[in-house]
C-alpha atoms as a printed R data frame, in Angstrom:
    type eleno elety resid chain resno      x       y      z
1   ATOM     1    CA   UNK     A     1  0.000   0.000  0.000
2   ATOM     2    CA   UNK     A     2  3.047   2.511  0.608
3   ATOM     3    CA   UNK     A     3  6.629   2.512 -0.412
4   ATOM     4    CA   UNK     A     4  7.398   4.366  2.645
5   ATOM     5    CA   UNK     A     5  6.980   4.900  6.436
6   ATOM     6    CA   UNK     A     6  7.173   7.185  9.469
7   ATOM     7    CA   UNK     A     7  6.919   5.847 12.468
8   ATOM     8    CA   UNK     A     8  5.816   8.681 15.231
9   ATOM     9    CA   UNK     A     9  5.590   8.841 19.256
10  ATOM    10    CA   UNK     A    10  4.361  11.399 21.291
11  ATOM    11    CA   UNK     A    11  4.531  13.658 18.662
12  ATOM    12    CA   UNK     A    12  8.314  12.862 17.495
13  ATOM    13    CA   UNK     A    13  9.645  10.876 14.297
14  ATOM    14    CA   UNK     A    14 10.839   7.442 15.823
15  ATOM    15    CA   UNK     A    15 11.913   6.103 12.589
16  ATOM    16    CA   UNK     A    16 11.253   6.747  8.922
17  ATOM    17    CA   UNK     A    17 12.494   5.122  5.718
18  ATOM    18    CA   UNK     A    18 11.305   2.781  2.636
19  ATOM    19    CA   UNK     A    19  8.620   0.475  4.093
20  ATOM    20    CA   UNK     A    20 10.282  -3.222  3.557
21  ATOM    21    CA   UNK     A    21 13.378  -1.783  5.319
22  ATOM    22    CA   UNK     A    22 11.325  -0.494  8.726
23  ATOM    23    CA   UNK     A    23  9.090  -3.701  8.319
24  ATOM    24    CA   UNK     A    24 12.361  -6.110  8.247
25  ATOM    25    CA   UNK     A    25 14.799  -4.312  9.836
26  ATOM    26    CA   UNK     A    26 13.618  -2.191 12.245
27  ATOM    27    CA   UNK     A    27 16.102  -0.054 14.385
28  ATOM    28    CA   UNK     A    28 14.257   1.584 16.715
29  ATOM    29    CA   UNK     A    29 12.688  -0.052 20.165
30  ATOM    30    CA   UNK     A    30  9.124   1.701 19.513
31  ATOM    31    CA   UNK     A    31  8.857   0.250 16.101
32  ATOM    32    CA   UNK     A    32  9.801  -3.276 16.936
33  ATOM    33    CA   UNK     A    33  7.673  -3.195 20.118
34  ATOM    34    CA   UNK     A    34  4.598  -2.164 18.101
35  ATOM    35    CA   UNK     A    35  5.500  -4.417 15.654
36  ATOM    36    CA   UNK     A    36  5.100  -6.985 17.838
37  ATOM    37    CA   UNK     A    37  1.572  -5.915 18.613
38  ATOM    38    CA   UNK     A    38  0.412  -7.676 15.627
39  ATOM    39    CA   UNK     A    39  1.957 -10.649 16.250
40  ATOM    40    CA   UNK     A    40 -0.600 -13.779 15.913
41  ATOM    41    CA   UNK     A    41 -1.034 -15.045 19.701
42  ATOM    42    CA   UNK     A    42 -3.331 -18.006 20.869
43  ATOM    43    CA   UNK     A    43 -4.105 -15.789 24.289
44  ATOM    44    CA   UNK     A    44 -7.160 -14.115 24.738
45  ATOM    45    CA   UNK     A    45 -5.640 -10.576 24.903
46  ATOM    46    CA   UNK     A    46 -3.868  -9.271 21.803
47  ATOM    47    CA   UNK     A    47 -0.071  -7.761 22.467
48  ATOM    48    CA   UNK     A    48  0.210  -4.160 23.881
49  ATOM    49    CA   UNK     A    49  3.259  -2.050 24.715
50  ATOM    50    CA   UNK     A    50  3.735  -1.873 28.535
51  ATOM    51    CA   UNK     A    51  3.058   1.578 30.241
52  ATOM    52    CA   UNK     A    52  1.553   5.242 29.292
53  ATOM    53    CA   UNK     A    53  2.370   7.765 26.592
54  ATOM    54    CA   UNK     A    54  3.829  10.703 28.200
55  ATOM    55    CA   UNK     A    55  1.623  13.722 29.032
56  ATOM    56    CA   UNK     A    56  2.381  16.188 26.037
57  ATOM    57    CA   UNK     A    57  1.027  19.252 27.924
58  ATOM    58    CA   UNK     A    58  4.590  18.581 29.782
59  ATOM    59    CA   UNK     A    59  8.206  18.272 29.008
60  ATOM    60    CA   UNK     A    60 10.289  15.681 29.423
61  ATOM    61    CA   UNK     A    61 13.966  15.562 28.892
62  ATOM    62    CA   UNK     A    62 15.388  12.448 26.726
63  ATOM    63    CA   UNK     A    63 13.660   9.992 24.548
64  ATOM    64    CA   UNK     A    64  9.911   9.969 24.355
65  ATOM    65    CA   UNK     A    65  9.950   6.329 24.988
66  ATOM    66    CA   UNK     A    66 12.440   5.830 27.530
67  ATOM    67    CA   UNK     A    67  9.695   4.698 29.471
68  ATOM    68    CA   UNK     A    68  8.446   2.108 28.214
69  ATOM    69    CA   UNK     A    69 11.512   0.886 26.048
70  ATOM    70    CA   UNK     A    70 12.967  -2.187 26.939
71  ATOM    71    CA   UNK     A    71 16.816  -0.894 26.513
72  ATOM    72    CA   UNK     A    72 16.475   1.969 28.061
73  ATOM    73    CA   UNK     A    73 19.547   3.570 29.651
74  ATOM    74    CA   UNK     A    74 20.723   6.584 31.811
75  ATOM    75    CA   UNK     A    75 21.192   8.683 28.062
76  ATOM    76    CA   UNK     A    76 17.849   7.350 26.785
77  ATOM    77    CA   UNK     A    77 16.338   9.640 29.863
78  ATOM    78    CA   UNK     A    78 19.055  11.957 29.883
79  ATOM    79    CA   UNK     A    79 19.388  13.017 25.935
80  ATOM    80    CA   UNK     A    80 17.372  12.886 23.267
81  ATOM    81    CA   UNK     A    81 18.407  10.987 20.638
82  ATOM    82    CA   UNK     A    82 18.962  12.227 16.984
83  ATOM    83    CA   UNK     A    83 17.826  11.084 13.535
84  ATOM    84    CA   UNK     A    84 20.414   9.091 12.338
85  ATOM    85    CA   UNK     A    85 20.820   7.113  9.180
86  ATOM    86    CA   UNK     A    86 21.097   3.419  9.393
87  ATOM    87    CA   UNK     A    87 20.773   2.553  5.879
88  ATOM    88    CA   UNK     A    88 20.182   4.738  3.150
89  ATOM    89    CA   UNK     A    89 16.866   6.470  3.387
90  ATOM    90    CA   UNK     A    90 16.728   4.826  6.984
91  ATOM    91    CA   UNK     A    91 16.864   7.040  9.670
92  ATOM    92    CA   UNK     A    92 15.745   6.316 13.463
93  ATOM    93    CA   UNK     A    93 15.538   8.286 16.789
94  ATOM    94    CA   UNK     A    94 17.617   6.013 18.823
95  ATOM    95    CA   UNK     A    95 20.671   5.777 20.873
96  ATOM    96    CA   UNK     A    96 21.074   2.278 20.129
97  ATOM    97    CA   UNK     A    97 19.912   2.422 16.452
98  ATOM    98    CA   UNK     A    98 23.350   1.190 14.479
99  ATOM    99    CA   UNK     A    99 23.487  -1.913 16.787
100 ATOM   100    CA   UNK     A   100 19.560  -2.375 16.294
101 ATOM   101    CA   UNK     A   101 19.885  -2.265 12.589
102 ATOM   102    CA   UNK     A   102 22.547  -4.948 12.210
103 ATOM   103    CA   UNK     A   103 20.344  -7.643 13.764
């Protein structure tokens, strides 16, 4: 249906790039977490993201998702991270994007 993708969170590009690259190689936590949200499961509930969506009437210093991401580290909530490109056209919001992108 689309050649390409942005992925947002609270208001902030997560990742963005040609859709068969953020379908197959995601490098950002947010992506691959809601990714996973469409899994097929044989439970009664379907998948969900642990956690809340920041309040946007405040600010919050580091990454939007820190959160709720499961590799969250001292930067993640101390910096926000910046677009960088993983592969060309790639980019993702992510501290830990280049190691991300090589699995």
């Amino acid at each position: 249906m689309c050649d390409h993708v942005i992925v947002m969170y609270a208001g902030g590009v997560m990742e963005a790039g040609p859709a068969t690259q953020i379908l197959e190689r995601s490098a950002n936590p947010y992506t691959i977490e809601l990714l996973k949200c469409f899994e097929q499961t044989s439970g009664e509930f379907m998948p969900f993201i642990p956690g809340r969506v920041p309040d946007m009437r405040e600010l919050w210093q580091g990454c939007s998702f820190a959160a709720r991401c499961p590799l969250a580290a001292e930067i993640c909530r101390r910096e926000a991270p910046p677009l960088i490109e993983v592969e060309p056209g790639h980019v993702s919001a992510c501290h830990f994007a280049e190691s991300l992108s090589k699995k």
